[in-house]
C-alpha positions in Angstrom: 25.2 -70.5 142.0 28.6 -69.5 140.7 27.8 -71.7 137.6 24.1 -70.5 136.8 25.6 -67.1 137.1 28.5 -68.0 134.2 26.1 -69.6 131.9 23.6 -66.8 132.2 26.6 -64.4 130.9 27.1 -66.6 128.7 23.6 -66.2 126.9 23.6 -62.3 127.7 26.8 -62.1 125.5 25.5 -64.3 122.6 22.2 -62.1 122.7 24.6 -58.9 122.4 26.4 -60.6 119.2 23.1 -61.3 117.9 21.5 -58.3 118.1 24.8 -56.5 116.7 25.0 -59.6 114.2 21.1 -59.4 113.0 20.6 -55.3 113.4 17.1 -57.0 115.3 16.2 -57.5 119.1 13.7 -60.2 118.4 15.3 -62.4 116.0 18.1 -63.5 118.3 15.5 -64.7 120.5 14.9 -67.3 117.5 18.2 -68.4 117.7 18.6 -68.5 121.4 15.3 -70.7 121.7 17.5 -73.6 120.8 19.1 -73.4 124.3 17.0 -75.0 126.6 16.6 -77.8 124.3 20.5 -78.5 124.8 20.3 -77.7 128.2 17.5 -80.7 129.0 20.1 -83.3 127.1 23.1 -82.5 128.5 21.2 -83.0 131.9 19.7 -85.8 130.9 22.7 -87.8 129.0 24.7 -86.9 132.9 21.9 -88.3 134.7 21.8 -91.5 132.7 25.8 -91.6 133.4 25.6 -90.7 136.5 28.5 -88.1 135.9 28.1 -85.1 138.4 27.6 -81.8 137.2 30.8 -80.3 138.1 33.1 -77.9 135.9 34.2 -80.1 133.4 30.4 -80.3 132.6 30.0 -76.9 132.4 32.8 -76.4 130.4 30.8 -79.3 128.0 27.6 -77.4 128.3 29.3 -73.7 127.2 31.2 -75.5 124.6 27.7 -76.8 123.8 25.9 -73.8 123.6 28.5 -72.5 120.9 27.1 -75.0 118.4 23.6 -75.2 119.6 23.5 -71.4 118.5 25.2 -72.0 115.0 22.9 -74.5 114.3 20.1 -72.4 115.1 21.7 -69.4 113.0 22.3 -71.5 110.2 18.2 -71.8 110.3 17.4 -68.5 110.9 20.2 -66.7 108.5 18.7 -68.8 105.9 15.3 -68.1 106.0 15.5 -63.8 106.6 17.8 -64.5 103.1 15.2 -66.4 101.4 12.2 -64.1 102.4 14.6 -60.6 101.8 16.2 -61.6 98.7 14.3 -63.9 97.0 10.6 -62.7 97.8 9.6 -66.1 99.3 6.7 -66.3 101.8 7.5 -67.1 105.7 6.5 -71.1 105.2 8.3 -71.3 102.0 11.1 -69.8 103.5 11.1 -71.6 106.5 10.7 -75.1 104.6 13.6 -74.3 102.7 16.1 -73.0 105.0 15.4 -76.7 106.8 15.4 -78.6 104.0 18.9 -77.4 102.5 20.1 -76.7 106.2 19.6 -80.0 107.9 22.4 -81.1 106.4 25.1 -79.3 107.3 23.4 -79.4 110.8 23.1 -83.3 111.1 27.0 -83.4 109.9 28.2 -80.8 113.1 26.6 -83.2 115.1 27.7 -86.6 113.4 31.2 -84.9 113.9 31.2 -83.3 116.6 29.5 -86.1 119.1 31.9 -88.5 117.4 34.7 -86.4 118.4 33.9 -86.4 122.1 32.5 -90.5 121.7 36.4 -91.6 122.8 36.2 -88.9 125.4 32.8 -89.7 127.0 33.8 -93.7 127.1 36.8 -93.2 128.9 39.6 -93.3 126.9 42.7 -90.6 127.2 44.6 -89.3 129.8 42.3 -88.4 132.9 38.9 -89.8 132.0 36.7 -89.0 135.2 37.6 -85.2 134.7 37.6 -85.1 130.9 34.3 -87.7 130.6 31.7 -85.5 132.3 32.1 -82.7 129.8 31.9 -84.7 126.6 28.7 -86.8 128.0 27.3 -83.5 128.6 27.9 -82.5 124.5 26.7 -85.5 123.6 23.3 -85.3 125.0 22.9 -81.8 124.1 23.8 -82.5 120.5 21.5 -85.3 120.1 18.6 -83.3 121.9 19.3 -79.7 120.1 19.6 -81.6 116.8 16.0 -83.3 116.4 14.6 -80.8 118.5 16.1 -77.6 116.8 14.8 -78.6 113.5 11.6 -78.3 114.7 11.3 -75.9 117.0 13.2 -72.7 115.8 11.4 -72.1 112.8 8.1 -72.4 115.3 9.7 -70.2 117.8 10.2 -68.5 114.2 6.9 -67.8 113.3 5.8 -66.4 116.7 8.6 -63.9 116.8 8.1 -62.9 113.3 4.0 -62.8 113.9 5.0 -60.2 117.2 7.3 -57.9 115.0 4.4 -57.5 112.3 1.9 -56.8 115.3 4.4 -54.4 116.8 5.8 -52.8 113.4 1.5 -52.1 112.5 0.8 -50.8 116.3 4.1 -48.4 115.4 2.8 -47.1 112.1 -0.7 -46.8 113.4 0.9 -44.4 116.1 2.7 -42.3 113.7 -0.5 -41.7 111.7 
């Protein structure tokens, strides 16, 4: 329970960044929407190990969450930019912001899970305490990754559809 109760403060303080990063309560719920996506591989990628879940996995999974959520900012960043600066329409925007951001996604990954490859195989000092953690990354990254891609700029359009709902409700208040 200990553990749930770290990695829920852990997404409590990313939200808080977020909304003090974006200036917007429903936008970091974008960006957050990645999470559970990780979360599945991780679990997954430990079960097919059959590494326990113990606190070097946990350690994987906040590490994990880190880059899940600059993947999914990468995404989201772009596309506000593109629709705010340069007058393009929500699917245009979206399509870009993957197109020209899948890239620099796909290469975190590529470097990142080939980072923690040595790790997860055993090599090093202290592999059964050291192995969990990257096997946990690993599954994450390979979920988040072809998941994220096509998810957040869903989860995207659903948020953006509830602030225009909610901005016209306010402004039909006001009048």
């Amino acid at each position: 329970t200990n553990q749930l109760w770290l990695i829920l403060a852990a997404v409590v303080c990313v939200y808080i960044v977020l909304v003090l990063l974006f200036k917007d309560f429903l936008q970091p719920v974008t960006i957050l929407a990645a999470l559970p996506l990780s979360m599945g591989g991780a679990f997954v990628a430990l079960l097919i190990t059959h590494s326990s879940f113990s606190m070097p996995s946990l350690i994987g999974l906040l590490v994990l969450m880190g880059i899940v959520t600059k993947n999914s900012i990468l995404l989201v960043e772009y596309a506000i930019v593109a629709r705010r600066d340069h007058g393009m329409n929500r699917f245009n925007a979206l399509l870009d912001a993957c197109h020209k951001r899948a890239r620099p996604i796909l290469m975190t990954t590529i470097a990142m899970g080939a980072g923690m490859l040595p790790i997860a195989m055993g090599f090093g000092v202290d592999p059964s305490f050291r192995s969990p953690m990257a096997t946990a990354v690993i599954g994450g990254l390979i979920t988040s990754t072809l998941l994220s891609l096509l998810v957040v700029p869903v989860v995207f359009t659903y948020v953006d559809d509830l602030f225009q709902k909610l901005q016209q409700s306010f402004l039909k208040r006001k009048m």
